[in-house]
N, C-alpha and C positions, 0 to 999 in steps of 0.2 A: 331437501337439505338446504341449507342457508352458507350463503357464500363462503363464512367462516369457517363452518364447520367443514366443508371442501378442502380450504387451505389447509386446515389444521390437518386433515388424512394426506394430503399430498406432501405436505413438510414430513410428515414421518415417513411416507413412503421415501421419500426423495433422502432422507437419512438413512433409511434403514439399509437402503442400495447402495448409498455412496459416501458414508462415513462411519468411522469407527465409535465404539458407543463413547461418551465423555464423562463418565460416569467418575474416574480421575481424578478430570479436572473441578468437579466440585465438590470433590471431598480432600482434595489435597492442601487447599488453604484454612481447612479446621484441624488439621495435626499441629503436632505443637514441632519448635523450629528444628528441635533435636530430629524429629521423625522427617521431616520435609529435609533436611538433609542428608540423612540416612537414602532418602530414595532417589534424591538427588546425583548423589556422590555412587552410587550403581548403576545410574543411566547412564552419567560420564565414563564411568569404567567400561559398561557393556559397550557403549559409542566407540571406545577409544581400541578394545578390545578387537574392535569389529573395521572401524579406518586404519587402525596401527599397521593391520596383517593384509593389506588393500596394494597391490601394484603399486600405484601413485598416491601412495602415504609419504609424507613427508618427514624428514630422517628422527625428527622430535616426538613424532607419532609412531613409529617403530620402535622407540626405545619404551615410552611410555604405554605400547600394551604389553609389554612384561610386566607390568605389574599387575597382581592380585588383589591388593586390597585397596578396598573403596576410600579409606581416609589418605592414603600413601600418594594417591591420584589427588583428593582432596586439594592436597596442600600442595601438590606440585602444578595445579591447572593454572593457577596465575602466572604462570613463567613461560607456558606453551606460546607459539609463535601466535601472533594474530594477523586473521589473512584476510586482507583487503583486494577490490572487485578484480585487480589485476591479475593477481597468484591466481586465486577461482578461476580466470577464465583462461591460461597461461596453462595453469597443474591441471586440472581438471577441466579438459572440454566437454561440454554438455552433451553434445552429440554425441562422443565414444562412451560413457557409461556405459549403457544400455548392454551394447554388443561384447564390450572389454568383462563385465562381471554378470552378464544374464539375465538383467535386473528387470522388471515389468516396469515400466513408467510412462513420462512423458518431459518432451523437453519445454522449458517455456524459458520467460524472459523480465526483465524489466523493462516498466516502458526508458526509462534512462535519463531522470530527473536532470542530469549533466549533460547529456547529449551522448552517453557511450552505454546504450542497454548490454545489462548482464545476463548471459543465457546460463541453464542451470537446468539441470535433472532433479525429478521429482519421484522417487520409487511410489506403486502404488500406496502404502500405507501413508506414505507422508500424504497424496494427494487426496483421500478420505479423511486423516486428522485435519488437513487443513479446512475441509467441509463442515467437520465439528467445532472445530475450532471457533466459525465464523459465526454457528448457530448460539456457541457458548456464550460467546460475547455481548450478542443481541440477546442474549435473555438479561446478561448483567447491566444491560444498555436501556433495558427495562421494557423491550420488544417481548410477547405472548405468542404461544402457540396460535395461530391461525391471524392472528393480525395482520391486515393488509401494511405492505411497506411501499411507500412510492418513494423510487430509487432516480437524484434527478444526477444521472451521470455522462459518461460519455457515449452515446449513441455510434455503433459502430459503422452503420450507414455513412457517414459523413465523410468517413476517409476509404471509400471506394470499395466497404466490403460490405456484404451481409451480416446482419448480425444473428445466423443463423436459420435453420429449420423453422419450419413452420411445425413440425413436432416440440422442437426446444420452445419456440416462444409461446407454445400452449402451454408447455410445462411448465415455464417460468409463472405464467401467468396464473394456471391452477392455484401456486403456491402464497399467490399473493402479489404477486411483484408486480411494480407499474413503471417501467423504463421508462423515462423520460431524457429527453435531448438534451445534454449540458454543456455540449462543445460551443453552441449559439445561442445562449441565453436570452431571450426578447421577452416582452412584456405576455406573448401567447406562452411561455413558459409558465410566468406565473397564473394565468387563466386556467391553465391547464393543473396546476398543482392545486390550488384553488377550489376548482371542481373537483376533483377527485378527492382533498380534502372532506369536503360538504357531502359527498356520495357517498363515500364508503368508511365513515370515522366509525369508531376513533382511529386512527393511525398510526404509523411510524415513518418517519422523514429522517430518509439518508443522503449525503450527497457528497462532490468536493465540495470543500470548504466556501472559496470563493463563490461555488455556483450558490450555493445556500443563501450565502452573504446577501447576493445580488438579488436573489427572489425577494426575504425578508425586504432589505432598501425597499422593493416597488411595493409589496404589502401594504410597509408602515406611508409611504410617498401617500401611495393610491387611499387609503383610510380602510381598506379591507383587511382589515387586523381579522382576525380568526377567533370565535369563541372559545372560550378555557372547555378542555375536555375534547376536541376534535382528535389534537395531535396529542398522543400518548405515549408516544417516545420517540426520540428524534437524536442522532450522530452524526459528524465529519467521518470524511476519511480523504486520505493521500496529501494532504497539506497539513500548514498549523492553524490551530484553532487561538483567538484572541477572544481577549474580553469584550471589546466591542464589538466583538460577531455576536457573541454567548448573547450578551444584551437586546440585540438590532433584532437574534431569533426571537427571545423573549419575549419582547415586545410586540413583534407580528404575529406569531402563534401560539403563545398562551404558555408555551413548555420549555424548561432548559435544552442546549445543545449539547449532548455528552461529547467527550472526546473518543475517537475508535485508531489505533496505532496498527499499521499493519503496510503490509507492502508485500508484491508477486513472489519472492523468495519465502518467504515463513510465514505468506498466509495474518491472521489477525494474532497480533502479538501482546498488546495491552486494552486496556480499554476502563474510562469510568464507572462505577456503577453507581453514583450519585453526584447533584452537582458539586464543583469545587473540589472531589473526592482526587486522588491520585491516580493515575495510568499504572494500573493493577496488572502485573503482567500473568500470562496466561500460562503457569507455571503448572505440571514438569513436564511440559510439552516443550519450555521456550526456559534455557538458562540464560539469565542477563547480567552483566557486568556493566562498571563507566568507570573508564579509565582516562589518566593523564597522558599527553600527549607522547611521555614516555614510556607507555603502558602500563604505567603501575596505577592500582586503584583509584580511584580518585575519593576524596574526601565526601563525607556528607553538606550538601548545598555549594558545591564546590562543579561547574559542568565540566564535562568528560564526554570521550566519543563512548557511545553505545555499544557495545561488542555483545552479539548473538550466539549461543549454541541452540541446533534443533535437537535435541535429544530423540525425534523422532523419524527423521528423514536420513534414508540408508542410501541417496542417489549422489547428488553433491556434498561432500562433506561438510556441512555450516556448521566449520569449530572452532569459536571464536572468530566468528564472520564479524568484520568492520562495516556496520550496513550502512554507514555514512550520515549521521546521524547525529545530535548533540542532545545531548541531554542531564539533569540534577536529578537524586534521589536524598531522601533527608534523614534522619538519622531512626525514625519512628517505621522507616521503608525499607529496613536494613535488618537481619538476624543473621543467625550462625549459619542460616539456610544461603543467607545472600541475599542479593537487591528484590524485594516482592512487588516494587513498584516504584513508581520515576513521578517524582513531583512536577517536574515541568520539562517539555520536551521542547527543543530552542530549532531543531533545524527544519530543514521542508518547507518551501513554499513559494508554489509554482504560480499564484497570482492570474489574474485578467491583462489581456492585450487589447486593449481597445483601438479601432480601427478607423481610420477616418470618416468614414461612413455614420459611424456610430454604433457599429455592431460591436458586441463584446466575444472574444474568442478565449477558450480557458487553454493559455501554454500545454496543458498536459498532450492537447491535442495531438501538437508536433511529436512530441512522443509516441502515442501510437500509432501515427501515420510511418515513421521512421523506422519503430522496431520492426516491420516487415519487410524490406529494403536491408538487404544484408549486405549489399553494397556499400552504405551506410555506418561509418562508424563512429563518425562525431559529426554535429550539424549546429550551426548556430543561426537563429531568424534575427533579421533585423529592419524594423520597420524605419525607415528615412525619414529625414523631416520632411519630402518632396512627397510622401506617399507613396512612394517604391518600398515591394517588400522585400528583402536579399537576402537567400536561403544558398548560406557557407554551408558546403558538406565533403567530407574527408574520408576517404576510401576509396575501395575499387574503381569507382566512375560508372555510368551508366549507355546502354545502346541508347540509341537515337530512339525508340520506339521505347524504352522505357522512361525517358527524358520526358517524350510526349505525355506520356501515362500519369506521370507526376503532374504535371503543368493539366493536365486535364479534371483531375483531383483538387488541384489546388483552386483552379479559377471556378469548375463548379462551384465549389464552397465557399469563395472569398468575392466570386463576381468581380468586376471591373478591375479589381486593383494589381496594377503593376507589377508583374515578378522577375526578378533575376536569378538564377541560378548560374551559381560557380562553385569548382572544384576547386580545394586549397589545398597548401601544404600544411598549414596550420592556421588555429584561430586564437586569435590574440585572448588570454587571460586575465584577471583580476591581478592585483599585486598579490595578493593569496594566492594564487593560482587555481582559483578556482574558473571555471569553463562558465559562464552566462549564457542560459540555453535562449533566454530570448529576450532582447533589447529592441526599445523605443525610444527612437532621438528623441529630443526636444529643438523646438526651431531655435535658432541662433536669437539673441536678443539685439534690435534693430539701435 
């Protein structure tokens, strides 16, 4: 049997086990807008129906599952409260689902773009659609059944854990996937993308944003541009994607860089399926709105914050989740169904830390080092103009032998360079008030 054809039994096996079929979602954006809200406006109802009559529903969602009918909800869903990361984690603890309503699932997290990860219950169905979901996506991303994907992301190794069985990473691997390091990007990065490239094309190239960036630079630097046809589809994901990435990819490896929208909470949520094309959301899995900052709709090419409903996930309630987010839809992205897709998505982006050394580190890092330190509930790095790094972090506090733990963690990874750790009562903000998860001086000018 030939490698591909391996992958391709192992992807359907690995769906067949662990996500629901999607059969849905690619028949729901060939109805016409009348019918896609018809099914829409039953999902909200069945949702509403179902959180309304929930213990820790909230007094607006008690009133709003007496009703019956699907257009009555309709028209009344733009007025429901919209509930940002705090209520979530405040109304609904992640932990007590489970036990409080019977629910099968699993708890997870964000890694915490702001420095304050969100936990959040996943009922089984949600945690198989978002499997589908992720497969849906990467076929509209222009990924094939059995094509290898080398995936240049965060390496779990690096922040003091396993990245698993040696069962899982056969699995992983059966299906195609080529995990690569992307917390320490170096020039053996790109050797390694490279090769595998040239071994096992055509391919599909996924990564953060930034990591991608940084490969492409040393490709096009180095003159190892990659022949047309190797890379056969290739996406971002967890940051923003620019134009002079789209390009920089282009130019090293032969193939456009789609954009892929998606985060721990809901899983893959939009995605292109052609260049320049629109973040197509992945509808009626995923209701999307963008509204003004007084939560009324916002206008076509007009940005607004993104506001989320799952229509599919029965653990945390994401109804009208604030997922933090900014973004435009245009007037062509818009029907009686509602928003189908977001012309340009404006927030996210976690950037390179570059180290005195020369090493490049990708910020997300600090995030999932952090989200498993529960101790931990806002952290901000800051690299000195002296070369000192100082890791503010806000919460419980830590024993002495966890303290070690950390700093043992950190200097493996980061080698020689200087750390401070302090516990604060707070961390200074933006005039926005937004948290800066990770700053780097600039030396004073002489």
């Amino acid at each position: 049997m030939t490698p591909r054809f391996v992958h391709r039994l192992w992807v359907k096996r690995y769906l067949s086990r662990n996500a629901i079929p999607a059969a849905e979602l690619r028949e729901f954006p060939a109805l016409r807008p009348d019918e896609q809200r018809r099914i829409l406006a039953r999902q909200l109802l069945d949702l509403m129906q179902y959180f309304g009559t929930r213990s820790d529903a909230l007094p607006e969602w008690r009133d709003a599952s007496t009703i019956q009918d699907p257009d009555t909800l309709w028209r009344l869903w733009p007025s429901l409260p919209i509930m940002g990361k705090k209520l979530l984690a405040e109304r609904f603890p992640a932990g007590e689902i489970s036990s409080r309503f019977s629910i099968p699932g699993a708890v997870n997290s964000t890694g915490g773009s702001t420095g304050e990860p969100t936990h959040f219950y996943h009922d089984a169905k949600m945690i198989r659609a978002r499997h589908a979901a992720t497969y849906y996506a990467r076929e509209k991303l222009g990924w094939r059944m059995g094509m290898p994907v080398i995936i240049i992301w965060g390496s779990e190794r690096d922040i003091g854990r396993q990245r698993g069985s040696w069962k899982q990473r056969l699995t992983t691997r059966l299906r195609g996937e080529y995990l690569l390091d992307g917390y320490n990007v170096t020039d053996d990065t790109v050797d390694h993308v490279l090769r595998l490239t040239r071994q096992i094309a055509p391919v599909a190239i996924a990564g953060f944003t930034s990591m991608l960036e940084f490969v492409a630079d040393r490709v096009v630097e180095r003159g190892d541009a990659v022949a047309p046809g190797l890379v056969a589809a290739a996406w971002n994901g967890g940051e923003m994607l620019y134009e002079h990435q789209k390009r920089r990819f282009q130019e090293a490896f032969g193939h456009p860089l789609l954009n892929l929208y998606g985060g721990r909470e809901l899983g893959a949520m939009a995605c292109q399926s052609h260049e320049d094309g629109p973040l197509e959301v992945i509808r009626p899995w995923l209701f999307v709105e963008v509204v003004d900052d007084n939560g009324r709709p916002a206008p076509p090419g007009v940005p607004g914050r993104v506001i989320c409903t799952s229509t599919v996930c029965r653990g945390t309630p994401f109804l009208r989740y604030d997922i933090g987010d900014v973004g435009t839809y245009s007037a062509d992205l818009c029907n009686e169904s509602g928003v189908t897709g977001l012309a340009e998505l404006l927030g996210r982006d976690a950037g390179l830390l570059k180290l005195p050394d020369g090493r490049i580190i990708n910020n997300i890092y600090w995030n999932h080092l952090f989200k498993e330190m529960p101790e931990i509930r806002q952290f901000q790095i800051v690299l000195r103009a002296n070369g000192t790094l100082c890791v503010a972090l806000i919460g419980s506090g830590f024993t002495p032998s966890r303290e070690q733990s950390l700093r043992t963690i950190l200097s493996n990874f980061l080698g020689p360079l200087p750390i401070q750790i302090e516990w604060v009562q707070t961390i200074p903000r933006t005039k926005q008030g937004k948290l800066i998860q990770v700053i780097r001086e600039t030396p004073a000018a002489n």
